[in-house]
N, C-alpha and C positions, 0 to 999 in steps of 0.2 A: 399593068399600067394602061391608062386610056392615050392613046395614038393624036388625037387634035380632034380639036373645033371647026368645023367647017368653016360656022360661021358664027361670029360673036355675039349671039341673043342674048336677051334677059333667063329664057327659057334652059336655053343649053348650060348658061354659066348657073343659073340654080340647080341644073341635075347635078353638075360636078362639083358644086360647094363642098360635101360631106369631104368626095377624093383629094379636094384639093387641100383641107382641115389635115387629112390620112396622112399626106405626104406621096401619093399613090400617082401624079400624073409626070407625066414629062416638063424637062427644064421648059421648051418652046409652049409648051398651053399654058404654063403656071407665069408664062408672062403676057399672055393673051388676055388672062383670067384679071392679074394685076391692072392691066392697064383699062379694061371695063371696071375694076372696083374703083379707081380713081375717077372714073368717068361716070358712071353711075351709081348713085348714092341711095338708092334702092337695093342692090342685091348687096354692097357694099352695108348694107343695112342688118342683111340676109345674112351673109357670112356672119358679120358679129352677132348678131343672137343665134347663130350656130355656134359659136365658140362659148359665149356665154353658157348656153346650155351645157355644154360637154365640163365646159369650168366648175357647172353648182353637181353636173353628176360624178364629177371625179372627188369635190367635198364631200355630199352627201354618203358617198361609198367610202371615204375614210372616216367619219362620223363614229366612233364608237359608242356614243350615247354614256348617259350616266346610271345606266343598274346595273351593277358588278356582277357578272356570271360566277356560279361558285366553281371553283375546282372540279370537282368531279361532275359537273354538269353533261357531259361528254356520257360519261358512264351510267347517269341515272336515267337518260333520254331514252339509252339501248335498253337498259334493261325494264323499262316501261311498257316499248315496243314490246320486248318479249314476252312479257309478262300478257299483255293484251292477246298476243297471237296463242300465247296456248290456250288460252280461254277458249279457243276455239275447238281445243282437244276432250274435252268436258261433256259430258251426259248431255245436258242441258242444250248446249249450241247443237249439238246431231239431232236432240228433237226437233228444236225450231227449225233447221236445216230440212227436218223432214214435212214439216206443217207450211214451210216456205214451197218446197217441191210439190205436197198434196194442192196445194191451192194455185201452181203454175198448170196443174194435170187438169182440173177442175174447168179454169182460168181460160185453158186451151179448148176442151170439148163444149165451152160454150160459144166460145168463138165460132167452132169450128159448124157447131148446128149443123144443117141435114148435110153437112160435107164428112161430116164425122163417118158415115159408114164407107166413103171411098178411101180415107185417111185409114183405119181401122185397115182394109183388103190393103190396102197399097205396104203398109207397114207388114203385112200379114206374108205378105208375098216376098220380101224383101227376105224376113226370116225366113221362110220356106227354103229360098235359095240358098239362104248362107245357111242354113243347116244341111245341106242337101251338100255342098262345096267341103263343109268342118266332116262330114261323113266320109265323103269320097277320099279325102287325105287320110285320115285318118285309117281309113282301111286299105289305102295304099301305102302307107308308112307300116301296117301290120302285116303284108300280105309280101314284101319286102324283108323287114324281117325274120317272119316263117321260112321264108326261101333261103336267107341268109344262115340261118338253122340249120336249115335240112341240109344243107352242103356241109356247114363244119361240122355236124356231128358225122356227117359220112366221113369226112376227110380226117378227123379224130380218132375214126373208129379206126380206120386205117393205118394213120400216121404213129399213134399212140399203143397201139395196140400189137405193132408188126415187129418193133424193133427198142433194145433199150436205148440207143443214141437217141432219136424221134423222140423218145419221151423226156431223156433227160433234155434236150435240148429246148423241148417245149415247156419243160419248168423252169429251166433257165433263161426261158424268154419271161416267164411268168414273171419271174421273179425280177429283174431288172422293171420293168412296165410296172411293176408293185413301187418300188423304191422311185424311178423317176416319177411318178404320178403323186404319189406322200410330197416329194420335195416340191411340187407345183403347187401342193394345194397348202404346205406352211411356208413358200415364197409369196403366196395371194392372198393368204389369212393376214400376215404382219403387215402388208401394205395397207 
């Protein structure tokens, strides 16, 4: 809610015409406001063709007009929509798709004229590095790994190999890890 009028303008009382329409101001402005519409027959003007307006848009917006929607109007709208959107899935649309991309590639290296060979290095550099980065990971996710390997098969060779408790208990880890790992993956398939 707006707090008061300093002072009673023309100006001030037309910014809070809409609040005062809302219901939005305080008891003491909304008789501030009153006793300037009685007094001035200009904003008092203002308000009603404020109110006026809001009266032909609150008709206007119950208006239902006279062409009868059919029933299932609702249903044939979506399924028009859908019906356009796979079109998009079609031979046809991926070629255009692809003559619409040749011609922004085109589009672009003539814009770009004699900057095209710094565009050309600069794009060039960018892969270098991110293939340079997709390498280094990569062979530190493998090199990781190997190392991970090389330990369990030692610790296997050891563990499995020394005693039958060690072995049975390691297929009997086996086998639990089997069974809860099935149940994960047909508790995440039916979802």
């Amino acid at each position: 809610m707006k707090s008061s009028i300093s002072q009673t303008t023309c100006e001030d009382v037309r910014n809070d015409i809409s609040a005062y329409i809302d219901g939005e101001l305080g008891p003491d402005v909304e008789q501030k406001l009153e006793s300037h519409f009685r007094a001035c027959g200009e904003c008092a003007g203002e308000l009603n063709s404020q109110k006026s307006f809001l009266h032909a848009l609150d008709v206007s917006l119950e208006y239902h007009g006279d062409i009868p929607l059919p029933s299932n109007f609702t249903r044939s709208i979506v399924t028009n929509a859908e019906a356009r959107v796979s079109g998009l899935r079609r031979p046809r649309e991926r070629r255009n798709a692809l003559v619409a991309l040749a011609v922004l590639v085109v589009a672009t290296i003539a814009v770009l004229g004699n900057d095209l060979t710094v565009a050309v290095s600069a794009i060039a550099v960018v892969f270098e590095k991110s293939s340079a980065l997709i390498g280094f990971i990569s062979h530190f996710i493998f090199d990781i790994a190997l190392g991970a390997m090389v330990v369990f098969r030692s610790l296997a060779a050891q563990l499995v190999f020394g005693s039958t408790v060690s072995l049975g208990s390691l297929l009997l880890a086996f086998a639990i890890s089997t069974i809860a790992i099935s149940r994960l993956v047909l508790r995440n398939s039916r979802v």
